[in-house]
N, C-alpha and C positions, 0 to 999 in steps of 0.2 A: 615635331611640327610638320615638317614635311613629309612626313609616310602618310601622317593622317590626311593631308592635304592627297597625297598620290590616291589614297583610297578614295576618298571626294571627289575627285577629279576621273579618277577609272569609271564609277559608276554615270558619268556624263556620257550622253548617246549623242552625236555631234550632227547624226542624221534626223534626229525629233529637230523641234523649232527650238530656238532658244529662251532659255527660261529669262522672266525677266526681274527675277530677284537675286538680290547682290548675297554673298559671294560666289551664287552658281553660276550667274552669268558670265563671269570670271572665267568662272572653272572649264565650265564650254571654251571659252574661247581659249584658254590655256592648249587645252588637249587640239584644239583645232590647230593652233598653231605651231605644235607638236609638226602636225604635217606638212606644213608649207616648211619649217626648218628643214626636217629631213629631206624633201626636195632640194633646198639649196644646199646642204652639206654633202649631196650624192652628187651635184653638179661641181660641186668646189673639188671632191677627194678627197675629203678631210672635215673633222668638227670644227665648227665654227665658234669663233670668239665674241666676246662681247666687252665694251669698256666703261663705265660712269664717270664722267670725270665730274666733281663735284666742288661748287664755289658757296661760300654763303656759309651760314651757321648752321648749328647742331640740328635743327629744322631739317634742314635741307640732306644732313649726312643721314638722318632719320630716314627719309625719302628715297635716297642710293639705296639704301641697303634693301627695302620692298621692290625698287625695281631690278636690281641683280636680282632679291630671291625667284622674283618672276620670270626672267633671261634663265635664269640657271631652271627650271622647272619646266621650260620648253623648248630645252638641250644644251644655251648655251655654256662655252666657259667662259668663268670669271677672267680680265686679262687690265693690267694698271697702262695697259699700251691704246694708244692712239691710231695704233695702227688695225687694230680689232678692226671684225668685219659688221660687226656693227656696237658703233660709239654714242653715247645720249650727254649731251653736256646739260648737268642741271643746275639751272644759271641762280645769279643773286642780281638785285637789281637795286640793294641799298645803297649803292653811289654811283653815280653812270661812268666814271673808271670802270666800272666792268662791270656793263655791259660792252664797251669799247673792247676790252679784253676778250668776250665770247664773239665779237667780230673780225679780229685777228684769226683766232684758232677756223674760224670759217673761210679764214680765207685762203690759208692752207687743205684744208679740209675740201676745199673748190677744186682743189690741183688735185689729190689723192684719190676724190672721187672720178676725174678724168682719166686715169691711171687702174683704178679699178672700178668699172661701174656699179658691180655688185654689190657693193659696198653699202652700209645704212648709215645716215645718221640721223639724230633725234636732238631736239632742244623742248626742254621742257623747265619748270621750275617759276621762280618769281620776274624775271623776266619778262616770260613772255605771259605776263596776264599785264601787260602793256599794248593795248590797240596799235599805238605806232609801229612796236615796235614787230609786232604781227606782220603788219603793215610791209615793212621794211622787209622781213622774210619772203611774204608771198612774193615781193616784185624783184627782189635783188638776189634772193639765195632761192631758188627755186628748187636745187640741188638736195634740199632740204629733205630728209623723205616724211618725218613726221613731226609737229608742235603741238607740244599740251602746256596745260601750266599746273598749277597748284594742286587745286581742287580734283582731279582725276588723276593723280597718278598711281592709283589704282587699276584704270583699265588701260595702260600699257599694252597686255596682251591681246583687249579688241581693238585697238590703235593700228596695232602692228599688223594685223588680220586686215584690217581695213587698209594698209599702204599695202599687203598685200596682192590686193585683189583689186585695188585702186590702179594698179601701176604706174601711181605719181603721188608728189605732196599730197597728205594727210593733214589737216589743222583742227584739233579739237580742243576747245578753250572754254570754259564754263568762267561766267561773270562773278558767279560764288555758289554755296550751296551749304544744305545746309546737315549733307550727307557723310557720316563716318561708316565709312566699309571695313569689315574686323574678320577675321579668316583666312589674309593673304599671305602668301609666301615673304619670305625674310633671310634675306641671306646679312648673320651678325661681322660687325669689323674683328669684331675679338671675341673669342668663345666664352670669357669669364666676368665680359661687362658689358652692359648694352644700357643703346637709349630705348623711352616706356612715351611716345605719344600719350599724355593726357587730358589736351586740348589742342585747337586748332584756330587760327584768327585772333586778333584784334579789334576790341573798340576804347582803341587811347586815343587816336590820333593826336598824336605827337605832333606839331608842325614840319618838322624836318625829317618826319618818316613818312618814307611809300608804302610801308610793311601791310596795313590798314588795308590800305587799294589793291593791295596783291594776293594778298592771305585770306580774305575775308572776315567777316564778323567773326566773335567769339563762338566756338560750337563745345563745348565739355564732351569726353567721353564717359561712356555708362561705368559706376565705379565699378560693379563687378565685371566688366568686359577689362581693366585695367588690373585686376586683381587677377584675374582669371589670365593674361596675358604674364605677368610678376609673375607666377606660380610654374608657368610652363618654361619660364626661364629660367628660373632656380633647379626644375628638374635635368633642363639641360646643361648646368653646372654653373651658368650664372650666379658673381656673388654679389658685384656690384651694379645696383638701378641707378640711372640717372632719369629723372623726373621731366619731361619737356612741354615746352609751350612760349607762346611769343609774352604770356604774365601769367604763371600759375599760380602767383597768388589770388589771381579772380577765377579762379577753377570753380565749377558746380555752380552758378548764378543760373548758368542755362537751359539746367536738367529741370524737369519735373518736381523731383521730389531733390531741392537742394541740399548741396553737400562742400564744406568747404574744405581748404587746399589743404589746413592741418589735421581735419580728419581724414582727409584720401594716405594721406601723406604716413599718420599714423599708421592706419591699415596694411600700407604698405609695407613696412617693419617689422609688421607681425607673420609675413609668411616666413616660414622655415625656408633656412638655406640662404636666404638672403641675406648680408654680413654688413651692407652699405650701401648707403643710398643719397644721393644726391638730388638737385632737382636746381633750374634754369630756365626761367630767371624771371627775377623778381623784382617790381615795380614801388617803389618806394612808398608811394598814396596807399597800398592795398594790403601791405606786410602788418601783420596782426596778432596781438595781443598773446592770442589764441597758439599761434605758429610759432611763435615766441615759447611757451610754454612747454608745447611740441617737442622742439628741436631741444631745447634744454634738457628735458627728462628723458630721453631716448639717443642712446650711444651709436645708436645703430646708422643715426644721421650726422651726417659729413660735418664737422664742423666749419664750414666753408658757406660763405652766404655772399653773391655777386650781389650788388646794390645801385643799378647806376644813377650818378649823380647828374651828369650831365654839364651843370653851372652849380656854383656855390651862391648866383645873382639870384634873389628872389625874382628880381623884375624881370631877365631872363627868363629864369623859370616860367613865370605867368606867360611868356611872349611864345615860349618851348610849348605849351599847355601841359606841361607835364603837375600840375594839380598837388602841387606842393611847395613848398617854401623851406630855405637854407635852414632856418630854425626849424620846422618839424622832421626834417631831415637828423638834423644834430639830436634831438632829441632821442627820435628812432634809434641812430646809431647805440647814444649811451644806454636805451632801453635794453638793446638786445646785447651789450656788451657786459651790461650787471647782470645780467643772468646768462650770460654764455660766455667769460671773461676771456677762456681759449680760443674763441670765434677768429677765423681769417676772415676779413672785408677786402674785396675788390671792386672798384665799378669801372665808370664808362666818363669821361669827359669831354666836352665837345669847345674848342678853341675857334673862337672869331664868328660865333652866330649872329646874325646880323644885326647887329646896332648896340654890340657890346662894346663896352668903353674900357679905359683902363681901371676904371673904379671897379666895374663888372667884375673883370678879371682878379682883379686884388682880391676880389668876397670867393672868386673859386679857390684862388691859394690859401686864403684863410680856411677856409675848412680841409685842404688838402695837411694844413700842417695839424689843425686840430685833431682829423680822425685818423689820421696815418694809415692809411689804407695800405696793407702788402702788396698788391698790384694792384696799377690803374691803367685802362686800355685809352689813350689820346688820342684824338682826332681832332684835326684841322675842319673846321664847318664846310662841305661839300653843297651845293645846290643841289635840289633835288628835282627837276623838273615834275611836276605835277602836285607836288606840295604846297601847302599855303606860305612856308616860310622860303621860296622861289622867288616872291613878287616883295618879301622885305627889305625894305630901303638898307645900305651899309654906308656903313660912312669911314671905317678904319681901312688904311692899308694893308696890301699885302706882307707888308715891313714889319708893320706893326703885328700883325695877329701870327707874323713868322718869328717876331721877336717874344711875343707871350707863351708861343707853344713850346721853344726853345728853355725859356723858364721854369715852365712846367713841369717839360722832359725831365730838366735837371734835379728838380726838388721832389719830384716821385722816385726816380731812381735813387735820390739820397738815401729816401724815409722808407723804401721798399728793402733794399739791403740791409737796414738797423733793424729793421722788425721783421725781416724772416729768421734774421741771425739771432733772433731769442729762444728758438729752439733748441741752439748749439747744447753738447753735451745729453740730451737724453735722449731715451729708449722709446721709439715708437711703431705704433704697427704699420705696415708698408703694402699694399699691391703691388706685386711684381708685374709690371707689362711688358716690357720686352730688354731686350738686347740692347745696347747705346749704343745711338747712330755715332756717336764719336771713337767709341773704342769697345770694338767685339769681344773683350775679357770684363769689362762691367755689363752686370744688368740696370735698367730702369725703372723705379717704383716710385708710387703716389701718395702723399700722408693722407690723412682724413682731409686736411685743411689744402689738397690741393699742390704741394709744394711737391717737386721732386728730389728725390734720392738716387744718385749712382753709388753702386758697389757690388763686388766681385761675390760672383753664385754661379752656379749651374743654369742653365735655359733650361733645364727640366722643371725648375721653379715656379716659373711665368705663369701666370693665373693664380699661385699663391699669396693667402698675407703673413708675412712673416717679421719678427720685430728687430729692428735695424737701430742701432745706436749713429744720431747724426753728431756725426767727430769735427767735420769739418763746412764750413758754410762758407760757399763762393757766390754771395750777395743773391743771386736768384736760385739758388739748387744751394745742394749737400752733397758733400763727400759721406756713404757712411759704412758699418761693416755689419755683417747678421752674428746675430746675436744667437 
């Protein structure tokens, strides 16, 4: 991908005008920016580093990796340090915990840049498609050298051209749009799996979500530009796709000629070289029949499905707008559990949304103990300034809804340890990914269903799938040996 990309990008004359269709205007500005690096790397004595530090979900890590492919395409090196000479923090803004967090790391970042002026930094991401919080940059961090947010982080490289030749803050923030730019550089986390953008935006509004305000409307990518994407990844030895979007189960509503998420999904299965495929995450109201059928009949897909619930309260629910009720919830579950009986369920629940009772909370335990979900991600109900569910009345204490999540804790982790541990004893196929951060003599691999594996291999492995007998289960992982 990137040779063809250097070949696109040679053929760009930086002294014609600039073209105004995407991805050449890109490619101009890449190679332009080619030459303002090299001026500051001849000024520095040395190649210049570059850092992403990235918050937020798989969205977002999506996002890192097109802006490093771009940094690395107009010279720089990749570097996990802070200390780069130039850092972009691509912020999250689902709980204002951090954003609080990306205003610490600036405030360090104030000191570092007085220390070295030449220094870049960047904020871009879900964050900053928040007016205040814009707001709050132009008059308090001025230091800043460039903001974008969501919708453009594709032209990074004319961003950077522009603080360039600006020589001062740059602020480029589109409201939304309705633009997918396809052609850009890509720098992957791991050479044998990668995330597949195959939509963009939100229209659930959730009451307790910004994501909506930040992300934009629904936009679907074209299915052969996805396909076409999956194809050039398998050739560079990708085995495993994971599928992304803020609800891919509403994929293809937006295109022209509709297409829904278990046919992309299918398709996707079918390119050679591809071994596994995942996809994140799915919206309970929209999971279908159709997908159901899908996943069933093709081995190829993960047996792994996130679900989030949320509350087990219908009247919650309605209050969440999330467009479903604890009964067709349960239903769903056992729908897709008869025909996918090996299926892992994870989801999402959310403790003390405003004007949940204890009744409330009983109807979430009650379905916690009914579906046993292998993991559940908890969360305490955060306010979200700018959301509808901001201005809802609460009535329960801090006590209390510390006292429900505490319960919670307890009885997910019961029912998560009993049912990952029904594995124990057999033979399954494993992605090797790396080395164990706890002990450099085990590797770390992936089942279909998500769950981890350590056990003892060569690192010459890694990227392979290879079949692993799970011997031993310590309630969230495996001990296991290769077979």
């Amino acid at each position: 991908m990137i040779n063809e990309i250097d070949k696109k990008i040679d053929k760009i004359d930086i002294t014609e005008p600039c073209p105004a269709e995407e991805p050449f205007r890109q490619y101009y500005f890449i190679k332009k920016a080619r030459g303002y690096y090299r001026e500051l790397a001849k000024k520095a004595g040395r190649n210049l580093t570059c850092s992403i530090q990235t918050y937020g979900c798989q969205m977002n890590v999506r996002d890192s990796e097109k802006l490093t492919g771009i940094l690395e395409e107009i010279g720089y090196t990749s570097s996990d340090s802070e200390d780069a000479d130039l850092v972009i923090y691509n912020t999250c803004t689902v709980r204002e915990n951090a954003n609080r967090k990306v205003y610490g790391h600036l405030g360090i970042m104030k000191h570092d840049k007085e220390t070295h002026p030449d220094k870049m930094i960047g904020l871009c991401g879900c964050m900053m498609q928040e007016p205040d919080v814009v707001a709050t940059i132009q008059k308090k961090y001025r230091f800043v050298d460039m903001v974008f947010g969501t919708h453009n982080v594709f032209k990074l490289a004319e961003i950077y051209c522009n603080r360039i030749e600006a020589g001062g803050q740059v602020v480029d923030i589109w409201k939304d749009t309705n633009l997918v730019v396809e052609d850009l550089p890509v720098k992957k986390e791991f050479p044998f799996k990668s995330g597949v953008n195959i939509m963009f935006g939100c229209n659930n509004f959730c009451t307790y979500c910004i994501v909506p305000y930040v992300r934009g409307r629904e936009r679907s990518r074209q299915p052969e530009d996805i396909i076409r994407e999956v194809k050039r990844l398998s050739e560079e030895g990708v085995k495993e796709i994971m599928l992304l979007g803020q609800n891919v189960n509403s994929y293809g509503k937006t295109l022209e000629e509709p297409m829904t998420f278990a046919e992309l999904l299918q398709k996707v299965t079918e390119v050679d070289g591809i071994e596994r495929v995942r996809f994140m995450t799915s919206h309970p109201k929209d999971l279908s029949d159709e997908l159901i059928d899908v996943i069933a009949a093709n081995e190829k897909i993960c047996r792994h499905i996130h679900l989030p619930m949320q509350s087990g309260s219908s009247r919650i629910l309605n209050q969440m707008n999330r467009r479903y009720t604890k009964e067709s919830y349960l239903e769903l579950v056992d729908k897709i559990r008869r025909q996918i009986p090996e299926i892992s369920l994870t989801t999402d629940i959310i403790v003390g949304f405003p004007g949940e009772t204890e009744e409330d909370f009983l109807e979430t335990m009650d379905v916690v103990n009914r579906v046993r979900f292998d993991t559940a991600f908890t969360f305490i109900y955060s306010k979200r300034t700018g959301t509808p569910a901001a201005t809802f009345e609460d009535h329960a204490t801090k006590e209390e809804i510390q006292n429900r999540f505490d319960r919670l804790i307890k009885r997910v982790s019961e029912i998560s340890g009993e049912e990952i541990c029904r594995y124990k004893g057999q033979v399954m196929p494993v992605l090797i990914e790396s080395v164990s951060e706890q002990n450099q003599e085990l590797l770390t691999g992936r089942l279909s269903n998500n769950i981890l594996v350590h056990f003892k291999g060569d690192p010459s492995m890694i990227g392979e799938i290879r079949d692993v007998s799970l011997d031993e289960c310590k309630g969230f992982y495996y001990m296991g040996n290769l077979v």
